[in-house]
C-alpha positions in Angstrom: 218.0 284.4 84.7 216.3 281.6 82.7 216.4 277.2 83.0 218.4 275.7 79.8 215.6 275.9 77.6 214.9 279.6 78.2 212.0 279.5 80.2 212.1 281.9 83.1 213.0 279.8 86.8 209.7 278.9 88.7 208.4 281.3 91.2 209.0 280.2 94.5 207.5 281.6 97.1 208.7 282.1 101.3 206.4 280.0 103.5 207.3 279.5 107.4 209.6 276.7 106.8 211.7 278.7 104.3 211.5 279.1 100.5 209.7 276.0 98.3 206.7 276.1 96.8 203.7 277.6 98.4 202.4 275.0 101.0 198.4 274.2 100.9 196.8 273.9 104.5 194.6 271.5 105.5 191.5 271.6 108.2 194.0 270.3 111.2 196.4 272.9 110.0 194.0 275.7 110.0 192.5 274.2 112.9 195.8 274.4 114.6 196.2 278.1 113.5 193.0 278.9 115.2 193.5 277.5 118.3 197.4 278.3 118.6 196.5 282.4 118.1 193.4 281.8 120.5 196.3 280.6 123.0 198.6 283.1 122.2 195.8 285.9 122.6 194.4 284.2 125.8 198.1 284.2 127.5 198.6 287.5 126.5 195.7 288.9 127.9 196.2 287.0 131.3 200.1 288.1 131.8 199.2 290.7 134.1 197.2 288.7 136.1 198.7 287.6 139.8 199.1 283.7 138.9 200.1 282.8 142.6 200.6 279.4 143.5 199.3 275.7 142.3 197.8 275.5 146.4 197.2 279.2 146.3 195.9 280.3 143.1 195.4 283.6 142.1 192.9 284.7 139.1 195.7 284.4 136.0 196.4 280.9 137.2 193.7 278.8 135.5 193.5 281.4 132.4 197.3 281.0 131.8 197.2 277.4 131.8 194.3 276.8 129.7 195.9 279.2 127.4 199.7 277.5 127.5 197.5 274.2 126.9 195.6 275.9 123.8 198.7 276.8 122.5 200.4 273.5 122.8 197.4 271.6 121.0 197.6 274.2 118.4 200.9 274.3 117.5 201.5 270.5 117.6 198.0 269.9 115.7 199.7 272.3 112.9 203.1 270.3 113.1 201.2 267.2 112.7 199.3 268.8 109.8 202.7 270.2 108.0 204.2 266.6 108.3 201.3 264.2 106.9 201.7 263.8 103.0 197.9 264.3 102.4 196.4 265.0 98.6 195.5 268.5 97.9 192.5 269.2 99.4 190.9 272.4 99.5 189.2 273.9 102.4 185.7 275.1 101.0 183.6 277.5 103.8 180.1 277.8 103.0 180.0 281.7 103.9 176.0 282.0 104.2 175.9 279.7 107.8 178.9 281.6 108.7 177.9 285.1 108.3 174.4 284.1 109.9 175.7 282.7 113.2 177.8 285.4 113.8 174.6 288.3 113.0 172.9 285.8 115.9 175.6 285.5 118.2 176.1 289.8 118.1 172.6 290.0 117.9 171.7 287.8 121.5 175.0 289.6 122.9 173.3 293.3 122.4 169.9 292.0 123.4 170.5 290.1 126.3 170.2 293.6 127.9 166.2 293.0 127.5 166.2 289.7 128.8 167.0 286.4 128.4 163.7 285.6 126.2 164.2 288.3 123.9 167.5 287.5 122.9 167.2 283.6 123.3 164.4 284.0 120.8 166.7 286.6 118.8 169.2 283.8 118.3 167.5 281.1 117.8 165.4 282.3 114.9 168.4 284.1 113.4 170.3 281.0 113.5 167.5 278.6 112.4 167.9 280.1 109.2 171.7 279.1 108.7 170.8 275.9 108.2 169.7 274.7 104.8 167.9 272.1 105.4 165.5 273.5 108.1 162.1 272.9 109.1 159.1 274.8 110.0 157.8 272.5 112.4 161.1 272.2 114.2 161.0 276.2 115.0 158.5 276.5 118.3 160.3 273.0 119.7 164.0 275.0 119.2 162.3 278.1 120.3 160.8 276.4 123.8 163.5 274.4 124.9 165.8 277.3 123.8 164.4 279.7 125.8 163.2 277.5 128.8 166.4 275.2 129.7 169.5 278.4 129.8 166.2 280.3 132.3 166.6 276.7 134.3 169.7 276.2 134.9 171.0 280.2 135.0 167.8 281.8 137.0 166.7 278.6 139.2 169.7 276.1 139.0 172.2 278.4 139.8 170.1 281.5 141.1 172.1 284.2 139.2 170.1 287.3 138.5 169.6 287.7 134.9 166.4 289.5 133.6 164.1 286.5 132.1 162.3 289.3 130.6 163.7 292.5 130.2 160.3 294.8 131.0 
């Protein structure tokens, strides 16, 4: 099959909405994505849970609402996003802060079993380097108040029991 002037037909391509041409996604509609499959995953996960009643509730209540609410904002922050005529825009992720938050985040989860300082530390100093425009001087300030205000309010404010130091 070819147009009138003999030039194959343009490729179309199958997006949600049906066939047109391939839609480009902006920040709210990617933004919507992500919070509409963190609902989705969240409800999933608490469906077996005993919900019980709004004066009663049981442990899947609260989780299954935030979730329904998640996936609400999601889905109707994506709508609005499919609707707006906005110029094409491309979405640009600067991969270096990205993958270096997430090494600090996995990092402080595995070392939290040596105490709160270690991985406090851990995470800061990983994560101080994500940033491009970072300072020296600004490290033992980050490091102090990192380490001293989650051993305030989780060891003294609310007296849980979690290992300041792991020795």
């Amino acid at each position: 099959m070819s147009t009138s002037n003999g030039a194959p037909p343009p490729h179309k391509q199958l997006w949600i909405f049906g066939e047109g041409p391939a839609m480009r996604i902006t920040k709210d509609g990617l933004g919507g994505l992500f919070f509409a499959a963190i609902g989705l995953a969240a409800l999933l996960i608490s469906w077996s849970y005993p919900i019980g009643s709004a004066l009663s509730m049981g442990p899947g209540y609260f989780p299954r609402v935030v979730s329904v609410l998640m996936l609400a904002l999601g889905l109707l922050l994506y709508l609005r996003s499919v609707r707006e005529k906005q110029p094409e825009a491309t979405i640009e992720v600067d991969w270096r802060p990205l993958i270096i938050i997430t090494a600090a985040i996995a990092g402080f989860a595995y070392l939290i079993q040596f105490g709160t300082i270690v991985a406090v530390a851990f995470l800061v100093v990983v994560a101080w380097f994500a940033d491009p425009r970072r300072k020296r001087k600004t490290l033992p300030a980050l490091l102090l108040a990192g380490i001293i205000i989650p051993i305030l309010i989780f060891n003294y404010g609310l007296n849980l029991p979690i290992k300041i130091w792991g020795f």
